[in-house]
C-alpha positions in Angstrom: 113.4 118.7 95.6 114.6 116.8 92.2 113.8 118.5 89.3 113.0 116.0 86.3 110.3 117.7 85.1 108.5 114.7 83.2 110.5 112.3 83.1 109.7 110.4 86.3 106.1 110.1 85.0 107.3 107.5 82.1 108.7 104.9 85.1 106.4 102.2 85.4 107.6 100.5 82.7 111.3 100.2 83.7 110.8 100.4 87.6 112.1 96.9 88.2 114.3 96.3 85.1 117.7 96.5 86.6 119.1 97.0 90.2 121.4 94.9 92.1 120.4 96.6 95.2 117.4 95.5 97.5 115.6 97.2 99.9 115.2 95.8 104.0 111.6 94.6 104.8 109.8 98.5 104.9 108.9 99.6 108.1 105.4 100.6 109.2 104.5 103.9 108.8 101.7 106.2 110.3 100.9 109.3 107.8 98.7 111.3 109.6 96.5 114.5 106.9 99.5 113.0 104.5 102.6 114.0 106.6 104.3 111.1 107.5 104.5 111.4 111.4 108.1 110.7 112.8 108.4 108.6 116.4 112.1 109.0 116.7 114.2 105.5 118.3 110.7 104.4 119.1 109.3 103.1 115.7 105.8 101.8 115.5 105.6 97.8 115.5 102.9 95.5 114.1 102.6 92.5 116.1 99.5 89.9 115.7 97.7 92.3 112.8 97.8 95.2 115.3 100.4 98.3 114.8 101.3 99.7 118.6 102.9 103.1 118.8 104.4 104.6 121.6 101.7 106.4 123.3 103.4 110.2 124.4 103.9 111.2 121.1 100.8 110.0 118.9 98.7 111.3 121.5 100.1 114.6 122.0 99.9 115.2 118.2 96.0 114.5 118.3 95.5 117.4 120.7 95.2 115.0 123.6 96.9 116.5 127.1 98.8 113.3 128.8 98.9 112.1 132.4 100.5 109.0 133.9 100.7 107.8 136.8 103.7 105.6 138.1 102.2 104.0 140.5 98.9 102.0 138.7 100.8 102.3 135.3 97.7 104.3 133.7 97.8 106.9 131.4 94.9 109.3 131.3 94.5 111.8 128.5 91.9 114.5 127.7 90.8 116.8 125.1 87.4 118.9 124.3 84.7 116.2 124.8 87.2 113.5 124.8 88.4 111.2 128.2 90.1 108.3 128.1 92.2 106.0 130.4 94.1 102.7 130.1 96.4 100.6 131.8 99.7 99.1 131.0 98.5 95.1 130.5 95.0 96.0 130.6 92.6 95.0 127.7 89.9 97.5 128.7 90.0 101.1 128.4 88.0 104.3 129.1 86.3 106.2 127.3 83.9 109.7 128.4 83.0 107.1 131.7 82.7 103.9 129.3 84.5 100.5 129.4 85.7 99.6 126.1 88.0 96.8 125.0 90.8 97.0 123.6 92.3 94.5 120.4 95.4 94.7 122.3 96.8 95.4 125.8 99.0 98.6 126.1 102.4 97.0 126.9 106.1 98.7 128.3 108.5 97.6 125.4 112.7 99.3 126.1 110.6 101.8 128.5 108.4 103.2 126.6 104.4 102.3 126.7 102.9 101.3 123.5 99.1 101.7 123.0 97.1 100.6 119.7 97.5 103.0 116.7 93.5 102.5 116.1 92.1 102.8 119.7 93.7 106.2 120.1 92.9 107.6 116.8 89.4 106.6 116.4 88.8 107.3 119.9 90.4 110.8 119.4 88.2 111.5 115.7 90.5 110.0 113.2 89.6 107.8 110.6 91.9 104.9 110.0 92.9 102.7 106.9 95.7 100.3 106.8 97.8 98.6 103.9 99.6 95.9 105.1 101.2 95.6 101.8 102.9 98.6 102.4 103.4 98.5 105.8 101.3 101.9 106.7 98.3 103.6 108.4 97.1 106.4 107.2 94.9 108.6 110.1 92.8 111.6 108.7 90.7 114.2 110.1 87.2 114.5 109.6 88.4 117.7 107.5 90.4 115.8 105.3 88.6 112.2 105.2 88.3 112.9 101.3 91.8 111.4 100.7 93.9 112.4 97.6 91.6 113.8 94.6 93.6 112.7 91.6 92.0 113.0 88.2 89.0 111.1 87.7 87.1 111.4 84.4 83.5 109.3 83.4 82.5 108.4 79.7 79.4 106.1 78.7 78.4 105.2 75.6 76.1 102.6 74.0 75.4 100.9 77.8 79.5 101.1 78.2 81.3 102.7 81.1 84.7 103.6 81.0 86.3 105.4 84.4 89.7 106.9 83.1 92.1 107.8 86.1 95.5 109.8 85.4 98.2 108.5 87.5 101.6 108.9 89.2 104.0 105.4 89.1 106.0 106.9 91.7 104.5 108.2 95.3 105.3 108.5 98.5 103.4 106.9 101.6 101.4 109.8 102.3 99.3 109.5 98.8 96.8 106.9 100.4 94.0 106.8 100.8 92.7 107.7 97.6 89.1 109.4 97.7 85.9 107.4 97.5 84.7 107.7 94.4 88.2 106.0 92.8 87.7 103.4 94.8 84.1 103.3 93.5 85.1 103.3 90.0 87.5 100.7 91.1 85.1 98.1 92.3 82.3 99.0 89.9 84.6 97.9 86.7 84.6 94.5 85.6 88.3 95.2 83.7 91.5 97.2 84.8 93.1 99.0 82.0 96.9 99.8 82.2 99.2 100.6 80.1 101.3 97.7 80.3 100.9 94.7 82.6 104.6 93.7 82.6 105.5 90.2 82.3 109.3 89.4 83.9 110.0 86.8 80.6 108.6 89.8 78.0 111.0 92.7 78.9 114.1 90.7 79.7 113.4 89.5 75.8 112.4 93.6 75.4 116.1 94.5 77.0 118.3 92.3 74.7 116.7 92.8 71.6 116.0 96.9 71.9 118.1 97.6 75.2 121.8 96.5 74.4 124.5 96.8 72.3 125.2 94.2 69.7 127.9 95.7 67.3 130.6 95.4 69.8 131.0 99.2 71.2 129.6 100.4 74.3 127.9 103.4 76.2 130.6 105.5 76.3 131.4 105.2 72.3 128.2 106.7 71.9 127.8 110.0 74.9 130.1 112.9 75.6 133.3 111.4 77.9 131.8 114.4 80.7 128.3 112.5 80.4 129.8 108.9 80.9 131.6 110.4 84.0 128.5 111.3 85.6 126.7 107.9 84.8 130.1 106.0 86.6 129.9 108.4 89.1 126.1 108.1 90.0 126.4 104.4 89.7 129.4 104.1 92.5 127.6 106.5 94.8 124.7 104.3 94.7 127.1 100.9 95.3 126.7 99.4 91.9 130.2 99.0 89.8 131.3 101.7 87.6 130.7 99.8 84.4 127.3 98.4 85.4 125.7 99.9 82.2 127.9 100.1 80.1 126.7 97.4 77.3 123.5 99.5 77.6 121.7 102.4 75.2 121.3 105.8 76.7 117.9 105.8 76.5 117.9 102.4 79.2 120.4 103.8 80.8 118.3 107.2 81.6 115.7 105.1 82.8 117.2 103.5 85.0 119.1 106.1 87.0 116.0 107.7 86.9 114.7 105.3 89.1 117.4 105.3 91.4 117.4 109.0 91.9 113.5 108.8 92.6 113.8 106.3 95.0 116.6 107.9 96.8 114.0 110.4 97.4 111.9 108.1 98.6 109.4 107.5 95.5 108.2 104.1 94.9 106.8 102.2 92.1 105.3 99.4 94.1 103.0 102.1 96.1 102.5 103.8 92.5 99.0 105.0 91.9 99.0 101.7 88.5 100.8 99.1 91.2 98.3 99.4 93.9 95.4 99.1 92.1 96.4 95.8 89.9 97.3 95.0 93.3 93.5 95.0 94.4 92.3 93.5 91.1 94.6 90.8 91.2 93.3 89.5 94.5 89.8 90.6 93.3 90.6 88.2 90.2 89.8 91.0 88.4 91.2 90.9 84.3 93.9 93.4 84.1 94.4 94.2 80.3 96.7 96.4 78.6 96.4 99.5 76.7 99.6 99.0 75.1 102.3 96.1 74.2 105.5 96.2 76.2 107.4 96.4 72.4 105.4 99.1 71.3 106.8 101.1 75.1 110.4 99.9 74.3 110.3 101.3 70.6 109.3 104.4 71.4 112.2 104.9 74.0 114.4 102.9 71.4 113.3 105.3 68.0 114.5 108.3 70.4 117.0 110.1 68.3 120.7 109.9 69.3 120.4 113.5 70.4 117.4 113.5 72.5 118.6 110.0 73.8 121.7 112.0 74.3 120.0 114.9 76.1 117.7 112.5 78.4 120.3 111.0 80.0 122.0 114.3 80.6 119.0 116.4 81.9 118.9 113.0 84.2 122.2 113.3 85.4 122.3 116.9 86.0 118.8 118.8 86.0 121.2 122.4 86.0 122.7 121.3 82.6 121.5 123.7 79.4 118.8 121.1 78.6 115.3 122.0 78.6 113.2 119.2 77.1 110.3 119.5 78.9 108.7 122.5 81.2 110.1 122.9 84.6 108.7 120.5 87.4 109.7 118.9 90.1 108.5 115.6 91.7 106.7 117.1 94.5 105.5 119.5 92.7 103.6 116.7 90.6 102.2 114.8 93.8 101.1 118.0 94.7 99.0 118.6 91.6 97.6 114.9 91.8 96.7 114.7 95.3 94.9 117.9 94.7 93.5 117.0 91.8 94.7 120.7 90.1 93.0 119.7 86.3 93.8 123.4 85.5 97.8 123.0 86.8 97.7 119.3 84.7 96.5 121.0 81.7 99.0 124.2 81.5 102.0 121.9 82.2 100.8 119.3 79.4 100.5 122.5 77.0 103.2 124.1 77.4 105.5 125.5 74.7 108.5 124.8 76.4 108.3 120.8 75.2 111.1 119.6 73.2 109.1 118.4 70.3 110.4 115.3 69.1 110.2 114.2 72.9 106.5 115.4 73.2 105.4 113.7 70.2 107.0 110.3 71.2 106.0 110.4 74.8 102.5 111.7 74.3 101.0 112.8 71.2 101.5 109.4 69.6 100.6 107.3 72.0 97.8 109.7 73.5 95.7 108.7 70.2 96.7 104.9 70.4 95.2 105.3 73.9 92.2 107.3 72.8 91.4 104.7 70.2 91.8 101.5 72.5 89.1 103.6 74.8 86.8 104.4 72.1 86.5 100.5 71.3 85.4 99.5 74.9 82.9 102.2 74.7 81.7 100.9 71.2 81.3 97.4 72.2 78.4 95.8 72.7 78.8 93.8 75.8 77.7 97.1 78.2 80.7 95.9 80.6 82.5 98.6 83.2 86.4 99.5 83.0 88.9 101.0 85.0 91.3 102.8 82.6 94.4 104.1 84.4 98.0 105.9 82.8 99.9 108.3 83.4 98.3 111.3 84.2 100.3 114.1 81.3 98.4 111.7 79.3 95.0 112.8 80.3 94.8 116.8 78.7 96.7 119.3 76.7 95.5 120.0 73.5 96.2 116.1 72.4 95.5 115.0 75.5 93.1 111.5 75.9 90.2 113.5 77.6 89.7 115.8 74.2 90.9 113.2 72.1 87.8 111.4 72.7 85.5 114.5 73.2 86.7 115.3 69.5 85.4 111.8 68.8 81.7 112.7 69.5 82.1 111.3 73.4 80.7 113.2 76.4 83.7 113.3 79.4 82.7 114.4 82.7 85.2 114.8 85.5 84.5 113.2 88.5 
C-alpha cells in the first residue's frame, strides 16, 4: 500500500493533463463481494454483449460441486437447493428439473469450456450488474447486494433539493456498484454538480499560463538536486525521458507523478466515483455544472508556497521522507472508509491536527466555503429544481467541512 495520505484525493483535475503513455483496450473483469476474482491464462471474454467465463473456476467459487462428463460434453453442478446442467453447444440448460435458455451456448475455446457469467451467477443467487464502459461485472451476494455506502448527505430548502455525495477520483474495479439510494439521488436530480467539468482547450490554456516556466530556468533551478533525482528517476522507470518535466512547476510536477504512482497501483480516474457519474448524465443529457472554475483549481495549486510546493513533490516521491503535511493514510485505506461509508473515520482524518496548515487551508478550508456558498444558492433559488452535488469526499466534514458549513448557515443535513 502507497502512503500519500491526501494527496491522491486532489486528482481529478490533473488526471489526464500529461502522459505519453497509453493504456491497451482494459480487459473485462468479474469482481465478485468487491474482490476482483482472478481466472488465471483463461480470461473472461465478451463476445456479442455476453461476457463467458471458463466454467471450473467461477463455479467452484459460488459453492457449486462440478461434474462433467466426457462423453455428452455436460457439466452438472449442485449446491443446497441448487441443480443445474448444460451442454457444450447447447442453448438450453437445467435448472432444479427445469429447461431454461440460455443467451448463449456454452462453447470449448483452447480447451477450456466457457459458460455465461450471468446464467451461473443468477442461477447460483448472485446479483449481477455490468459496465461495459469499464469492461466489468460485478456479482454480489444477497448479503452484500447494498454495494459501496459512500457518504451521502440530503438538504431541502424552500421546495429545493440538494443530494451532496463525497467522492474518491481514483478507485479500483471493485467500488461498483454503488448502493441504491446514490443512484436514486442520481436519477432524481435534474443538475450534476462537480467540481470542475474539464474542458481539453481550458487547461492546456490553464498549463501554459500557471503550469510552466517563462523566465528561462527550469525544475531543477528551483528543488533540492536529491529531489530532481528522484523526479528523473521515477519518470525513466515509468518509460517517459528523464527531462520530461522539466519546464514544469513543482506543484504540476507533483500532480502528475501522483497520478502515475496511483495508477501503477491500479487506481483510475476514468472509474472515479466524479467520472462515472458525468458519465451517466452525459448520456442522460443531464446539465453537468461546475462548483468551481478550472483557474480558480490551478491558482490554488499555483499560490502554494515554494516550500510546501517544495515539500509536495517530495512527500510524493518518497512517502518515508521527514515530511508530514497531512495525517497518515494510505489509498486503501481511503477506499476502505468510502466503500464503508465510516462518516466517523472521514471526520477524524479531516480534523486532525497533524495538517500542515498552509496546505489545509488551501486545499480545504478555502474552498470548503466557496463550495458551501455555491450550495446554499441552489437551495435559495426559487425554481424548486433537484441536484446532484459530488466532490471530493475530505471536503464533506471536519470542523470546516461543507456538511457544517451549511448547518452553521441555518440548513438541516441529514445523512443518507
Amino acid at each position: 500500500m502507497i502512503k500519500i495520505s491526501a494527496l491522491f484525493l486532489y486528482l481529478f483535475l490533473f488526471s489526464s493533463l500529461y502522459s505519453s503513455v497509453h493504456a491497451a483496450e482494459q480487459a473485462m473483469t468479474v469482481w465478485l463481494n468487491g474482490e476482483q476474482f482472478q481466472f488465471g491464462k483463461s480470461e473472461p471474454i465478451l463476445e456479442n454483449g455476453v461476457t463467458l467465463v471458463p466454467m471450473r473456476p467461477i463455479l467452484e467459487k459460488l459453492d457449486v460441486k462440478v461434474n462433467w462428463d466426457e462423453a455428452t460434453r455436460t457439466a452438472s453442478g449442485a449446491k443446497v437447493g441448487l441443480s443445474l446442467s448444460f451442454q457444450n453447444g447447447g442453448t438450453n440448460a437445467t435448472v432444479n428439473g427445469k429447461a431454461v435458455k440460455l443467451e448463449a451456448a456454452p462453447k470449448l475455446i483452447q480447451n477450456v469450456t466457457y459458460v455465461p457469467l450471468r446464467f451461473v451467477a443468477e442461477t447460483a443467487g448472485y446479483k449481477v450488474a455490468c459496465n461495459q464502459s469499464l469492461r466489468q461485472v460485478t456479482l454480489t451476494s444477497e448479503q452484500q447486494s447494498d454495494g459501496s455506502r459512500g457518504f451521502l448527505w440530503k438538504v431541502e430548502n424552500k421546495g429545493n433539493t440538494v443530494y451532496m455525495l463525497g467522492s474518491l477520483h481514483y478507485v479500483l474495479d471493485g467500488m461498483y456498484p454503488l448502493r441504491p439510494e446514490i443512484e436514486d439521488a442520481f436519477q432524481a436530480a435534474y443538475y450534476l454538480g462537480v467540481e470542475v467539468d474539464l474542458s481539453p482547450e481550458k487547461l492546456q490554456k490553464q498549463i501554459l499560463e500557471l503550469g510552466v516556466y517563462k523566465d528561462g530556468t527550469t525544475l531543477k533551478d528551483h528543488i533540492p538536486a536529491e529531489t530532481y533525482k528522484k523526479v528523473t528517476a521515477l519518470v525513466k522507470a515509468n518509460g517517459l525521458p528523464e527531462n520530461s518535466f522539466d519546464n514544469f512547476k513543482p506543484w504540476f510536477v507533483q500532480q502528475n507523478i501522483l497520478g502515475i504512482i496511483v495508477g501503477n497501483e491500479g487506481y483510475q480516474s476514468e472509474k472515479g466515483i466524479d467520472q462515472y457519474l458525468i458519465d451517466k448524465a452525459n448520456k442522460a443529457k443531464k446539465p453537468v455544472i461546475s462548483l468551481e472554475s478550472i483557474d480558480s483549481q490551478f491558482q490554488t495549486n499555483n499560490n502554494y508556497s515554494d516550500s510546501l510546493q517544495e515539500k509536495l513533490l517530495l512527500q510524493t516521491l518518497d512517502p518515508s521522507s521527514w515530511v508530514t503535511l497531512a495525517p497518515n493514510g494510505g489509498i486503501d485505506e481511503f477506499a476502505k472508509m468510502w466503500k464503508e461509508g465510516d462518516y466517523n473515520a472521514l471526520h477524524e482524518y479531516t480534523n486532525s491536527s497533524d495538517w500542515d496548515a498552509e496546505y489545509h487551508k488551501a486545499l480545504l478550508t478555502d474552498r470548503n466555503a466557496e463550495m458551501a456558498d455555491k450550495i446554499k444558492g441552489y437551495l435559495n433559488g426559487d425554481k424548486k429544481e433537484t441536484y446532484m452535488v459530488v466532490v471530493g469526499m475530505l471536503h464533506m466534514l471536519g470542523d470546516q467541512g461543507v456538511v457544517p458549513l451549511l448547518e452553521k448557515k441555518g440548513f438541516t443535513v441529514e445523512k443518507q
